[in-house]
Phi, psi and omega in degrees: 000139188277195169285304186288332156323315198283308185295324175316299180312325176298315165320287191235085173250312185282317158306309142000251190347280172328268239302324204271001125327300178309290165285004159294302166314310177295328249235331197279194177282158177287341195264008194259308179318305166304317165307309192230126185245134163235137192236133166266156128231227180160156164201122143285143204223116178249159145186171195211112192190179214268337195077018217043036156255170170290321179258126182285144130329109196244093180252120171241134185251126190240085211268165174218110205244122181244105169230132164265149166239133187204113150073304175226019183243125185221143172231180187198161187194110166283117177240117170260137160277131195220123200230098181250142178234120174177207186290327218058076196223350178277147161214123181110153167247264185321107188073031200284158167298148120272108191216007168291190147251163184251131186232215175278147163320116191201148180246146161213157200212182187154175127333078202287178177285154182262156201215117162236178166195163156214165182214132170256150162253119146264115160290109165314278171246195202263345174291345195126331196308135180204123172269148152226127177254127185236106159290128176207155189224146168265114180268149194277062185274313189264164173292139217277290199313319175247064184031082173221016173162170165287345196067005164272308215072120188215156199224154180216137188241136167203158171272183148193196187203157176202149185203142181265145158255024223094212178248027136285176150220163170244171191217141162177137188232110172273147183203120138292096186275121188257115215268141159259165214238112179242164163307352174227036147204105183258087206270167169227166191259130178264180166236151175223160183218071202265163177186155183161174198208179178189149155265120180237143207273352178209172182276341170255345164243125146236144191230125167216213184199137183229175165216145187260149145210150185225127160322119171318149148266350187247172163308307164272050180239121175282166153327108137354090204181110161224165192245153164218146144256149211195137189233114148248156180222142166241121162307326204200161167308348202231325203236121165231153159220164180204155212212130194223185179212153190198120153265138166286169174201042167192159199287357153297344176267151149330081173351291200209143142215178193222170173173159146270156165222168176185118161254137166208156214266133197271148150070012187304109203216002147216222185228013185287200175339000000 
């Protein structure tokens, strides 16, 4: 099967999945309704940087996201389209390497890796306070020749914390991303780390701002570490978007991007997860 075969299919397994959810989901108790929520999306995603090369890197990632939730548990499952345009020195997209070598300028697109993953939230107290532990595996979807991915398979474990202020919050996450390893892509399994926070200025807008930072994978690969802002909003009990801007500040990262998302909650009656 090619890629654009694959990718349909994939499209719609996941639309599949919502649609035939959604209405399951109605179909329950009102207090089953509370419990279990399904959400579609999609986002575009651009950015751009030199990487430490003379000629910059041009990515746009286009995911298509189906996650359910029930009652502290949420899985989720991604599918991406992916276009990089440069030296070939990116490998990967959302959070891609620099780890080809660089050659002439050229574009390739395709089939990004599919991401699946799950998580629980556990509530500390009665304030809000919540740990959640998240598992996840990057399945080897896109193609390995035209740097659109490793051909490996890699899994990440991360913690995270969340605690309310008011009508702020903090944020802060530890994760081991454990990279497979191949003869042309020789990875060590790294830690990554975020923290942030947000405010919300209406019961329907939050703006808040977080920084990533993640370990090279290889012995010469720098380190990872951007900063993003981000504004969300709900259109409605059912349709949300949100919109961020995000700069780097090592040649592993991006000079700059940006994205949208739009979302929508299948059976919705509020405005919550």
């Amino acid at each position: 099967m090619n890629n654009t075969k694959l990718t349909l299919t994939l499209l719609a397994t996941v639309c599949g999945f919502s649609l035939l959810a959604a209405p399951a989901a109605q179909a329950e108790t009102p207090d089953s309704q509370d419990k279990m929520k399904v959400t579609l999306s999609t986002s575009y995603n651009y950015s751009i940087g030199d990487y430490g090369q003379v000629n910059d890197t041009k990515i746009t990632y286009v995911p298509v996201t189906a996650k359910a939730k029930y009652d502290d548990w949420t899985a989720k499952l991604t599918i991406p389209y992916l276009k990089i345009t440069g030296p070939g020195v990116v490998v990967g997209g959302d959070g891609g390497d620099p780890l080809g070598a660089a050659g002439a300028v050229g574009t390739e697109s395709g089939l990004g890796d599919i991401i699946a993953s799950l998580a629980y939230k556990y509530k500390l107290n009665t304030q809000g306070t919540a740990a959640d532990l998240t598992g996840k595996v990057k399945l080897p979807t896109a193609d390995e020749d035209k740097n659109l991915g490793t051909g490996n398979t890699d899994y990440t474990l991360q913690f995270g914390l969340t605690h309310p202020i008011g009508d702020a919050f903090v944020t802060a996450n530890v994760g081991r991303k454990f990279n497979g390893s191949s003869a042309r892509f020789r990875l060590d399994d790294v830690w990554k780390y975020s923290a942030g926070g947000g405010y919300k200025f209406t019961p329907d807008l939050t703006a808040g701002a977080m920084y990533d930072f993640r370990q090279g994978a290889t012995a010469t690969s720098k380190n990872f570490s951007q900063a993003t802002a981000f504004i969300t909003y709900d259109l409605s009990d059912s349709w949300a978007t949100q919109v961020y801007g995000a700069t780097g500040f090592t040649d592993a990262a991006p000079n700059s991007a940006y994205g949208i998302q739009l979302s929508y909650k299948f059976g919705s009656t509020d405005s919550g997860d």
